[in-house]
C-alpha positions as MATLAB code, in Angstrom:
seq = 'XXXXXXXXXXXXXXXXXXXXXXXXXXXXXXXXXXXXXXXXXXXXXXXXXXXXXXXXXXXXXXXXXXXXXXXXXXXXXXXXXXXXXXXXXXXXXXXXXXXXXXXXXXXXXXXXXXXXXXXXXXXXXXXXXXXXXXXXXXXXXXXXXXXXXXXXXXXXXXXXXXXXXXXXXXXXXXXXXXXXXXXXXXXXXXXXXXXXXXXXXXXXXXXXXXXXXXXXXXXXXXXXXXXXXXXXXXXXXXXXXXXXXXXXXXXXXXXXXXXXXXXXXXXXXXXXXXXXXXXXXXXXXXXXXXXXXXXXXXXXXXXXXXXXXXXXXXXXXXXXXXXXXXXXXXXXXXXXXXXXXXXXXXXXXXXXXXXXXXXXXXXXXXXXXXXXXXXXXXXXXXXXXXXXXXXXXXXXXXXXXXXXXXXXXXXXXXXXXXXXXXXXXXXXXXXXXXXXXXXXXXXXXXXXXXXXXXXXXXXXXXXXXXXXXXXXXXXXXXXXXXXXXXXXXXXXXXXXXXXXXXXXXXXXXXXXXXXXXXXXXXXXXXXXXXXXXXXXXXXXXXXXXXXXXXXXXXXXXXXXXXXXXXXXXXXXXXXXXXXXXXXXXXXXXXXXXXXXXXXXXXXXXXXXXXXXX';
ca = [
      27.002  174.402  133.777;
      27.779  175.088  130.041;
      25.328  175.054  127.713;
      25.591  172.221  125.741;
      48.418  191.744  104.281;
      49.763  189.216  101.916;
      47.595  187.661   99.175;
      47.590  184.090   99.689;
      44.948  181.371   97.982;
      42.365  180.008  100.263;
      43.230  176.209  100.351;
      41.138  172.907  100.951;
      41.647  170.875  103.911;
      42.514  168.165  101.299;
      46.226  168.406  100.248;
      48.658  165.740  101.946;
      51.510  167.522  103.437;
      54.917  166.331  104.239;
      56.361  169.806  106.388;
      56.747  169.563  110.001;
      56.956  172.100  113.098;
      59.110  173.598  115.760;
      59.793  171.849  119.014;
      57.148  172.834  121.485;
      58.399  175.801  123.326;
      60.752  176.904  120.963;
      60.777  180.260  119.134;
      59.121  179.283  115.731;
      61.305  180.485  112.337;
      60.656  183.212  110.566;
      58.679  181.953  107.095;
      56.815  183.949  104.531;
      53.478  183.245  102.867;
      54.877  180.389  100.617;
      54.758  178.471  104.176;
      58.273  176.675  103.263;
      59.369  174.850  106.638;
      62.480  172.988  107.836;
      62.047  169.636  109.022;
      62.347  165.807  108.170;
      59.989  164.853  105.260;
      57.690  161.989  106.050;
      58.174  159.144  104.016;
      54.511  158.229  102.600;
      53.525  154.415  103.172;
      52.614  151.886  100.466;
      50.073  150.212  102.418;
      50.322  147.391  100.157;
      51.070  144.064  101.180;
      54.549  143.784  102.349;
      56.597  141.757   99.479;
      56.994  138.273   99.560;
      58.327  135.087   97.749;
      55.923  133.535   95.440;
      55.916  130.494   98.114;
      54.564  132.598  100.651;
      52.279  134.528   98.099;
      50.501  130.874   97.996;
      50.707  130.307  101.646;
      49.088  133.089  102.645;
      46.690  132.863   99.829;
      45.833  129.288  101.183;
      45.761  130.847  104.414;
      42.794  133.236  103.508;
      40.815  130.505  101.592;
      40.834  128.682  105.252;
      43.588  125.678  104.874;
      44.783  124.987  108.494;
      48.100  126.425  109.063;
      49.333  123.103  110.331;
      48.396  121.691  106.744;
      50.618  124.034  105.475;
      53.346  124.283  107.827;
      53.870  120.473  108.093;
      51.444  118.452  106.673;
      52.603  115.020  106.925;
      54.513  115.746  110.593;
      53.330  115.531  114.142;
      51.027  118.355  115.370;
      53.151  120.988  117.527;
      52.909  121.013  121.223;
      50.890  124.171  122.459;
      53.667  126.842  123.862;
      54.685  130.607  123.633;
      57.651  130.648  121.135;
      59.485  133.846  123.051;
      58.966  135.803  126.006;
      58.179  139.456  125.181;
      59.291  143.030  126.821;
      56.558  145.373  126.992;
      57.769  149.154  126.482;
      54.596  150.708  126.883;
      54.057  151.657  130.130;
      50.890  151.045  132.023;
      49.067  153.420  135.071;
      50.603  152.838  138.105;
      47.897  153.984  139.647;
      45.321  151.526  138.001;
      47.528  148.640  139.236;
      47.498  149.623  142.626;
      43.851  150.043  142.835;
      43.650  146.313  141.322;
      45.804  145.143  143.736;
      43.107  146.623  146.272;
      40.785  144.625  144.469;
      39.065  147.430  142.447;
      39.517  148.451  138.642;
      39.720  152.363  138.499;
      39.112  153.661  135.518;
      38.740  157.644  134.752;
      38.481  158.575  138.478;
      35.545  155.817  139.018;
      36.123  152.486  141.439;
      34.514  149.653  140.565;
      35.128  146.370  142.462;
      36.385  143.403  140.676;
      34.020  141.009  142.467;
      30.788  143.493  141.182;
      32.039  143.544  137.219;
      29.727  141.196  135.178;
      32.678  139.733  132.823;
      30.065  138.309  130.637;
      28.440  140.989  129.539;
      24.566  140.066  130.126;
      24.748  143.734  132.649;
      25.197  146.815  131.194;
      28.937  148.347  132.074;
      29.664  151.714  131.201;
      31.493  151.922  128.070;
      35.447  152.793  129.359;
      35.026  150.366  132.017;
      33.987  147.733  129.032;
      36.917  148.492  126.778;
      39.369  148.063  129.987;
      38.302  144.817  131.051;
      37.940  142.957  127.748;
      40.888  144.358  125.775;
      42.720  143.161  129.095;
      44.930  146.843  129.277;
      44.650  146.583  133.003;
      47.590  143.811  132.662;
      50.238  146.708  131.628;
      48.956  148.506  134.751;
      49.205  145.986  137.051;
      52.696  145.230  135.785;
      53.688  148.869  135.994;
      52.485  148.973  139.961;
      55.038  146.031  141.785;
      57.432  142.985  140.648;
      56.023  139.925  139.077;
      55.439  137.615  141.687;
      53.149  140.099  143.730;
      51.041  141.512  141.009;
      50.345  137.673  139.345;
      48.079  136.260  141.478;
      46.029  139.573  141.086;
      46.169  138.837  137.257;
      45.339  134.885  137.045;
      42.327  135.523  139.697;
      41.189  138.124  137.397;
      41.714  135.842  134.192;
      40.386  133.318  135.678;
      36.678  135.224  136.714;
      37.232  136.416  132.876;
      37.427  132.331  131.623;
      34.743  131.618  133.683;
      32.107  134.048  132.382;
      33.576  133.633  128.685;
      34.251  129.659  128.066;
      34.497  129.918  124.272;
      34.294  131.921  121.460;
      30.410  132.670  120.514;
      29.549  130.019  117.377;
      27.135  132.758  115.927;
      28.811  135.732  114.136;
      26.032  137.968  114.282;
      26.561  141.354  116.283;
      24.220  141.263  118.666;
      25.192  137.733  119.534;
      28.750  138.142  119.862;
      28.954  140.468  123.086;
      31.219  143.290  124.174;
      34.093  140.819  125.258;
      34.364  139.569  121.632;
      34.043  142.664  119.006;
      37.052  142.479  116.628;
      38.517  145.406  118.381;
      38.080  144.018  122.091;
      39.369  140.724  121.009;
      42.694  141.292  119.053;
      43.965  143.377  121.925;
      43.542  141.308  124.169;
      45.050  138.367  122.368;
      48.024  140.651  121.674;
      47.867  142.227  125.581;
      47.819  138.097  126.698;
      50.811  137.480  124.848;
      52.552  140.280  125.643;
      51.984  139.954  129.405;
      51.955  136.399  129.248;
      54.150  136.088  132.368;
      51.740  137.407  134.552;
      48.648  135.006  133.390;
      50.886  131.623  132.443;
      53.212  131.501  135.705;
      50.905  129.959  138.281;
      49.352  126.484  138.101;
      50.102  124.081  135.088;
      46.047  123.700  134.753;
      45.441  127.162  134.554;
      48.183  127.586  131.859;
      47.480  124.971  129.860;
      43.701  125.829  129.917;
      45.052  129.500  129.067;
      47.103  128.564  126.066;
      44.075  126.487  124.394;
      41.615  129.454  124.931;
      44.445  131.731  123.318;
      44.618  129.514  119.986;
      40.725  129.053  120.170;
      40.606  132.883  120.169;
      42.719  132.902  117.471;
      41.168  130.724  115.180;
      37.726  132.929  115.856;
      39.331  135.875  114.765;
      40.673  134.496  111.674;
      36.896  133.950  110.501;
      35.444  136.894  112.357;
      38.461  140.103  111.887;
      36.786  141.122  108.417;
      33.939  142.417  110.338;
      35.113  144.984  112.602;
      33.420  147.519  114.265;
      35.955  150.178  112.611;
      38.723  151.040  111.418;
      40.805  151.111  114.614;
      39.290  147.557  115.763;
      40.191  146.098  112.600;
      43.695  147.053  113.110;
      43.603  145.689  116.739;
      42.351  142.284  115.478;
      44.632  142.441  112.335;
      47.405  143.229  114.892;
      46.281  140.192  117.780;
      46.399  137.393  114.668;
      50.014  138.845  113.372;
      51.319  138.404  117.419;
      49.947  135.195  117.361;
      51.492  134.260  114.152;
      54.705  135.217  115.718;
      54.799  133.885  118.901;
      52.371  130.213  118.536;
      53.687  126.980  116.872;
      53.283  126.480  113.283;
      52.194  130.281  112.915;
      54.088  131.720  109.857;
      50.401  131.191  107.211;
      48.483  133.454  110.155;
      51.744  135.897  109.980;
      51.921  135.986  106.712;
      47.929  136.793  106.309;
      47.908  138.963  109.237;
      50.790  141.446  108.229;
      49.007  141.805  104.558;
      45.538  142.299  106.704;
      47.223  144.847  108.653;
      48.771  147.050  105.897;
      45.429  147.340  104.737;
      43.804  148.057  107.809;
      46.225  150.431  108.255;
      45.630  152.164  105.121;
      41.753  152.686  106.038;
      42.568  154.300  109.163;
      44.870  157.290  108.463;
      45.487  160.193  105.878;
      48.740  160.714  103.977;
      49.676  163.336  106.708;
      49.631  160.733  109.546;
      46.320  161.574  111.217;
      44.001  158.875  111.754;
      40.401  159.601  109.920;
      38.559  159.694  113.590;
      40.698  162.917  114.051;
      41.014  161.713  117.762;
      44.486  161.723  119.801;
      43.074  158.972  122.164;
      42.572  156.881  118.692;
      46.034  158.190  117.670;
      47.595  157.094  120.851;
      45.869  153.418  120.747;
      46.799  153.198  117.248;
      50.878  153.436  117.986;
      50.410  151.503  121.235;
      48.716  148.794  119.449;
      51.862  148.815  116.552;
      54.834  149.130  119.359;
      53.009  146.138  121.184;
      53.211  144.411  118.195;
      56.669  145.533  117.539;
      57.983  144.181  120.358;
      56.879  140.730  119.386;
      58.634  140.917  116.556;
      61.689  141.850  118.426;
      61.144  138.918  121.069;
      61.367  136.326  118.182;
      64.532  138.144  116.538;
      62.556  139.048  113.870;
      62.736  143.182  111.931;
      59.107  143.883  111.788;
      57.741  144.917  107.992;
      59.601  148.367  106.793;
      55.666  149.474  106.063;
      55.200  148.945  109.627;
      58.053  150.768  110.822;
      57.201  154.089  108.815;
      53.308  154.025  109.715;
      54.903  154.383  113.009;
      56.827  157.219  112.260;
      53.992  158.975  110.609;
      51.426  158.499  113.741;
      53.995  160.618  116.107;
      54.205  164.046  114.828;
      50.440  164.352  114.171;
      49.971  163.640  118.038;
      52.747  165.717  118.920;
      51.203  168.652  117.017;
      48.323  168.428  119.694;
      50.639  169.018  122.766;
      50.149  172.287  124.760;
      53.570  173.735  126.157;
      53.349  171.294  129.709;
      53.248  168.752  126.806;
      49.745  167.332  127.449;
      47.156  166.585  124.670;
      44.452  168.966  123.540;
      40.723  168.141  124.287;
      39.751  167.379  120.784;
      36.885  164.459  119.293;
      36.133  162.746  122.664;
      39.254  163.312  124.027;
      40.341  164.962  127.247;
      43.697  166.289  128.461;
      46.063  163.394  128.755;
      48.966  163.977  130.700;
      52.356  164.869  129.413;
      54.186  161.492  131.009;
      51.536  159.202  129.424;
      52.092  160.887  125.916;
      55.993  161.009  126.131;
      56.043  157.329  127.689;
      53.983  156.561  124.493;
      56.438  158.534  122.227;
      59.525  156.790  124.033;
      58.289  153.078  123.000;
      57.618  154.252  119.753;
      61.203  155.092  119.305;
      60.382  158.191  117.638;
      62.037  161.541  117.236;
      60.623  163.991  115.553;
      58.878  167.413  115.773;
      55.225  168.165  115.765;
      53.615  168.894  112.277;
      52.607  172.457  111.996;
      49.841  172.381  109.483;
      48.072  169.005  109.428;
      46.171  169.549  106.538;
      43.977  165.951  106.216;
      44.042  165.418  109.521;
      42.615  169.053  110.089;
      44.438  170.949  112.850;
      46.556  173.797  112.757;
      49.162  174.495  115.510;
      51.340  177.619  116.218;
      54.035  177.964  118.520;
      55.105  181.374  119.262;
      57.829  181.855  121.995;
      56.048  180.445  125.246;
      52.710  180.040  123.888;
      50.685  177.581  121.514;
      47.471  177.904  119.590;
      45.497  174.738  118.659;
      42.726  175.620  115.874;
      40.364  172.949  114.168;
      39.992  174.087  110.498;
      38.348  170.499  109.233;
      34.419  168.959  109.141;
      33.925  166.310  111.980;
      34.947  162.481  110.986;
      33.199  160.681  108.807;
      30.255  158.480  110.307;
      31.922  155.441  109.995;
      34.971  156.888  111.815;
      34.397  158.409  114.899;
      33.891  157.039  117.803;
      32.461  160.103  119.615;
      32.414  162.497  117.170;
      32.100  166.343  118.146;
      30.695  169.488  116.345;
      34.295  171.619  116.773;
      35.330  172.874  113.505;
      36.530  176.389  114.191;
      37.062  175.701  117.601;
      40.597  176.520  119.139;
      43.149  176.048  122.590;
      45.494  178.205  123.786;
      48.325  177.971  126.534;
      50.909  180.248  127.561;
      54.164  179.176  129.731;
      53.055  175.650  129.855;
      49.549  176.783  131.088;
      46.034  175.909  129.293;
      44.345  178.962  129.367;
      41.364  178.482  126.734;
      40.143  175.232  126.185;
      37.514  172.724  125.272;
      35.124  170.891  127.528;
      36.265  167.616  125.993;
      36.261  164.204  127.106;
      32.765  162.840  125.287;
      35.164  159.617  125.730;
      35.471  159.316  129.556;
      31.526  159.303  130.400;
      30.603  156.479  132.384;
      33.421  156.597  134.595;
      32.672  159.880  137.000;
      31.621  161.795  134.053;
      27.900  160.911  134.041;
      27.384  159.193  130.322;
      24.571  161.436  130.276;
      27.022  164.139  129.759;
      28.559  162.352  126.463;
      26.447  164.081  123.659;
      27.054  167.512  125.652;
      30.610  167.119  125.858;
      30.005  166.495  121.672;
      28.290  169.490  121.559;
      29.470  172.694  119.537;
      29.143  174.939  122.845;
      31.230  172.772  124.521;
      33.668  174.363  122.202;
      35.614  177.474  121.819;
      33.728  178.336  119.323;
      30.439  180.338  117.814;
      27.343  178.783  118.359;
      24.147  180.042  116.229;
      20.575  179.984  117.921;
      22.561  177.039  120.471;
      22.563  174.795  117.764;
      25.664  172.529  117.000;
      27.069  173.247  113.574;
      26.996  169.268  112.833;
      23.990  167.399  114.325;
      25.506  165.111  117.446;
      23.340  161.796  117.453;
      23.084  159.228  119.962;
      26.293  156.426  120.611;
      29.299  158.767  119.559;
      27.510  159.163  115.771;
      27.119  162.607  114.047;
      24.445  163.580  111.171;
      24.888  166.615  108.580;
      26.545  169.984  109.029;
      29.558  170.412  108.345;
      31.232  169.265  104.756;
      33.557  171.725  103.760;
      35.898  174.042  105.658;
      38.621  176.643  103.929;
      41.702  177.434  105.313;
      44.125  179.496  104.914;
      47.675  180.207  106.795;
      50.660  182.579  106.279;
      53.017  184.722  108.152;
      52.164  188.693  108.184;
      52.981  192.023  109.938;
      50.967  193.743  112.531;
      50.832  197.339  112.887;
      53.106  197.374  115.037;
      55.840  196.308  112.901;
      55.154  192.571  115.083;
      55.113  189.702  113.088;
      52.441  187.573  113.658;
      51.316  184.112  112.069;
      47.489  184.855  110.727;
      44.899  181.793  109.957;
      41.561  182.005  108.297;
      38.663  179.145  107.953;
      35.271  179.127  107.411;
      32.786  176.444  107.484;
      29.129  175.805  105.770;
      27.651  173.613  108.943;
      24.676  176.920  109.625;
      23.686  177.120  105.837;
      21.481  175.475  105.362;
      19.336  176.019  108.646;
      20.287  180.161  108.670;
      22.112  180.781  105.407;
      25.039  182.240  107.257;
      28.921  180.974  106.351;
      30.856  181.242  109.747;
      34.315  182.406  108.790;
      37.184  182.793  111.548;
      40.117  184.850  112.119;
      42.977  183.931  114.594;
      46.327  186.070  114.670;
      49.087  185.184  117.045;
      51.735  187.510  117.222;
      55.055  185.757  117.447;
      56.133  186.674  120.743;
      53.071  184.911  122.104;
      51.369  187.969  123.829;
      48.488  188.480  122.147;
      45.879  186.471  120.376;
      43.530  188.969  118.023;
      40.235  187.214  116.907;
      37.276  187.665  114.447;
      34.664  185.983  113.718;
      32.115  186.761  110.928;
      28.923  185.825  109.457;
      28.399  185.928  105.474;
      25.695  185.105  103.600;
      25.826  181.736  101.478;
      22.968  182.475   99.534;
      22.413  184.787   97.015;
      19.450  187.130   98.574;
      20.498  187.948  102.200;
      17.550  187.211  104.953;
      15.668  189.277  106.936;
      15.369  189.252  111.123;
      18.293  188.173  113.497;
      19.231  185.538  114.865;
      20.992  184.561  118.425;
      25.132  184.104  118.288;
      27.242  183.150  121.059;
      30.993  183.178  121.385;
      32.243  181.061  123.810;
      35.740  180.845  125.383;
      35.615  177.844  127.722;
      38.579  178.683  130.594;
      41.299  176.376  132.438;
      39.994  175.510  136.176;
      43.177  177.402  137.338;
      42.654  180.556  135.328;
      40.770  183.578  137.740;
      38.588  185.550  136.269;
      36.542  188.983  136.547;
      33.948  190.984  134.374;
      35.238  194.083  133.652;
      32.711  197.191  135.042;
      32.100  198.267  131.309;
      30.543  195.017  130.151;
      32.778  194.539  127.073;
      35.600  192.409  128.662;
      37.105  190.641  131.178;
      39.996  190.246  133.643;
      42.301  186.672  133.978;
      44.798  185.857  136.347;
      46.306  182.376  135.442;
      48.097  180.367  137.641;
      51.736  181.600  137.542;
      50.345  185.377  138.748;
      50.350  186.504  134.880;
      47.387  189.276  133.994;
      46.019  189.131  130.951;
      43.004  191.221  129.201;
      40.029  189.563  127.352;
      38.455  192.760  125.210;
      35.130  192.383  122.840;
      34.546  194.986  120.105;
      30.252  194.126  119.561;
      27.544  191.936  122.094;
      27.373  191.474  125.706;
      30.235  189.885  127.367;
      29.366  187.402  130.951;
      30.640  185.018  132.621;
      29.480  181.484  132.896;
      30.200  178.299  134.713;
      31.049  175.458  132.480;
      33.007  172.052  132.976;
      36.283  170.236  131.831;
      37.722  166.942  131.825;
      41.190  166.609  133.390;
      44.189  164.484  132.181;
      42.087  161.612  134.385;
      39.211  161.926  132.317;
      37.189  163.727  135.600;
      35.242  166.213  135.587;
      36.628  169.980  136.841;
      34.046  172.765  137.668;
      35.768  176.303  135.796;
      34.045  178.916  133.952;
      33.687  180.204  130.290;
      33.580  183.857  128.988;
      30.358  184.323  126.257;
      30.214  187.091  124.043;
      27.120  187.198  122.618;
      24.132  189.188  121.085;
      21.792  189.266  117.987;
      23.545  188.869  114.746;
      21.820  190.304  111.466;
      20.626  187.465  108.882;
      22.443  189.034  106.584;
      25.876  188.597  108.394;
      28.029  190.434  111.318;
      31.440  190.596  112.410;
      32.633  190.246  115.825;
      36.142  191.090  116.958;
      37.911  190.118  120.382;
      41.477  189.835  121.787;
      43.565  188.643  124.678;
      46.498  190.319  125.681;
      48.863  189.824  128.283;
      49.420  192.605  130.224;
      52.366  193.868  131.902;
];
């Protein structure tokens, strides 16, 4: 198991940047240090409220203060019957996979089975945490769709829905946290009003008692959210329950006040999530990805009423894709980074294909905090940012200076990843390990994580400034080679040592040179040593062998290709260690440590891989 030449400035992690990348796979240009790239420019998004008449100024104004939308819609006229204004097309495709396990009357979530007739719906039993977020943001309904025509998966839905109704009458009266239960946090609650309406066929096409006692729980939801969306759990909740009252606005009788609130709620929302560069503030794909599934879904119910969702809208959209992209191995599958684990290439291009989206991945994603590098058939994945704020990250991990690499569409180096997943057949014991800076391709000090993990995905100090710097050089060789540099302060306090990393790439992808160093932050240097380790956590399907002198080792990776892992200082062994598949399950595989004693007052320690041959 793993234990959990060119003069260019040194640059924050700070500055918004507008460049973009290569496609993945393709030979990358050739640049020089002023980093100039080709590429469409992101248009940055006003996240103001989108512009109205003065009418609807007041509407929505009156909206917020809590006048009834009827009041305002039609205040001397009849009430509207209760009804779904449109039928909407959902473009974001579910897990076929899921569905047919519901149909076999089990939810299957991240490898684990759990049968629909043991799932307390209420809440009052503990459920592990992705099972929670499945059942009462009601995703499983784009599975189940995705799995067999309408008339054979709805029955499976309304039984479901109706074991849901059942354990959840009402709204809760109190507002209180503790009171409110996991089926009705902000975040839980506007998707699944916005996954009801846009699956409604599959919940309102059986028995008129069930539908009409489905549409009055619908508007009862929404009017709870109205009070209750201010007080989100985070960022990304508030943006599902800013996103749930804007559906409803669009698709319920007399809804245009909740629209009109909800889209200026949204824009907002919006604007607390993500940086100028398009990456959301968790730093997580898996938030990335729910964050554009939440906006197509949303998008579509604009569409279904003939209405052009808000321009503001349109371009947060387009800035959410490339950041996600930039996170994409060569198979096209996500990185393991902040709680995430390797989500499959068809999931992420289904998502980018509802989005509508074409663009390339950005190369240098300065707020957001990764690097990429595509050179011929491989790509390098480096972290050079501090972990999310507190009040961001959902299961936030100690990985600055941590890095993946693939070659030909193969991971070779990875991360452990998938601090998300545990509860389903990763243990949830596992979580704050899978947080852990040794879960990382990175260097430990004295096994401690350079930011402190806590308990329920929250992180304490380490970590609060990182350096970076990128530009395009030539090896001795006469290669060229694309060279980064970062260091971070998260060991200075505790050992007065700056960790500062080196990763150069040569362009035709076959061979990755490494350093890393220690440097005193202090003035005086210390005295004594102190215990490093250098860990390169390994693909399951990559083979390999200690080499006899002790200083390197031997991989084989799947398509037969050799390559050389060589260690200029410490003791080089192999370990076992564990990753998280595209499923979110755990895969035994092993991790190369280099490590040693380091002097207290600093060390360098070179590596390489090389293909061979």
């Amino acid at each position: 198991m793993y234990k959990p030449t060119e003069d260019s400035a040194a640059r924050r992690v700070d500055p918004p940047l507008g460049d973009t990348s290569v496609p993945k796979g393709a030979e990358p240009p050739v640049v020089g240090a002023d980093q100039s790239e080709t590429g469409r420019a992101l248009a940055l998004v006003d996240f103001a409220a989108p512009t109205v008449s003065a009418g609807e100024r007041l509407i929505r104004f009156a909206y917020k203060l809590g006048v009834p939308g009827t009041m305002l819609t039609a205040p001397m006229g009849k009430k509207a019957r209760m009804r779904l204004l449109a039928t909407v097309r959902g473009t974001v495709p579910g897990d076929k996979a899921a569905g047919t396990a519901l149909r076999a009357g089990h939810f299957l979530v991240h490898g684990a089975r759990t049968p629909i007739t043991q799932v307390d719906f209420g809440g009052a039993a503990r459920v592990p945490p992705p099972l929670e977020r499945t059942v009462h943001s009601f995703a499983w309904l784009a599975d189940l769709e995705a799995c067999g025509p309408r008339e054979q998966v709805a029955p499976v839905a309304e039984r479901i829905l109706t074991s849901w109704l059942q354990a959840n009458p009402k709204a809760p009266a109190k507002t209180g946290k503790a009171s409110r239960g996991p089926a009705w946090t902000v975040g839980h609650t506007g998707a699944r009003l916005l996954n009801w309406l846009v699956h409604a066929p599959l919940i309102l096409s059986g028995e008129k008692a069930l539908r009409v006692r489905m549409l009055r729980h619908i508007a009862e939801t929404a009017r709870w959210l109205d009070r209750q969306v201010h007080h989100a759990e985070d960022s990304l909740g508030a943006v599902a329950g800013w996103c749930g009252l804007v559906a409803c606005g669009l698709l319920l009788p007399e809804g245009r006040p909740r629209r009109l609130y909800g889209e200026a709620g949204l824009m907002k929302a919006l604007g607390e999530l993500m940086g100028d560069d398009g990456g959301v503030l968790s730093r997580s794909p898996l938030a990335q990805m729910e964050a554009i599934a939440l906006l197509v879904r949303l998008r579509n119910c604009y569409q279904a009423t003939r209405r052009d969702s808000t321009e503001a809208m349109e371009h947060v959209i387009e800035m959410l894709v490339p950041p996600l992209l930039a996170l994409c191995h060569g198979d096209g599958s996500l990185g393991s980074w902040q709680g995430g684990w390797a989500v499959p290439a068809d999931t992420v291009d289904g998502l980018v294909a509802a989005s509508g989206v074409r663009t390339r991945p950005l190369r240098d994603v300065r707020q957001w905090g990764y690097q990429r590098v595509a050179a011929h058939k491989s790509i390098l994945q480096f972290d050079t940012a501090p972990p999310p704020m507190p009040r961001d990250g959902r299961f936030g991990c100690a990985s600055t200076l941590a890095f993946e690499f693939s070659h030909n569409r193969q991971r070779m180096i990875v991360n452990c990843g998938g601090a998300a997943s545990a509860g389903g057949l990763v243990p949830a014991r596992l979580d704050q390990g899978l947080r852990a800076t040794a879960a990382h391709s990175t260097l430990t000090l004295d096994d401690a994580n350079s930011t402190a993990i806590l308990i329920n995905g929250a992180i304490g100090q380490g970590v609060t400034a990182v350096d970076v710097d990128r530009k395009t050089m030539e090896t001795d060789s006469g290669a060229r080679a694309t060279r980064l540099e970062a260091s971070h302060n998260g060991y200075a306090q505790r050992y007065t040592l700056t960790h500062r990393r080196i990763l150069i790439l040569r362009d035709d992808g076959t061979e990755l040179r490494g350093e890393d160093m220690l440097l005193p932050s202090g003035r005086k240097a210390k005295r004594g040593k102190v215990g490093f380790a250098i860990r390169f956590h390994l693909a399951p399907e990559v083979t390999v062998a200690p080499t006899e002198d002790g200083q390197g080792a031997a991989l084989v990776l799947a398509d037969g290709s050799y390559w050389q892992f060589r260690a200029g200082a410490g003791s080089v062994e192999i370990e076992d260690s564990l990753w998280v598949d595209g499923q979110g399950r755990p895969q035994a595989t092993h991790q190369i440590v280099l490590q040693g004693l380091a002097s207290r007052g600093g060390g360098t320690f070179s590596w390489l891989f090389k293909k061979m041959g």
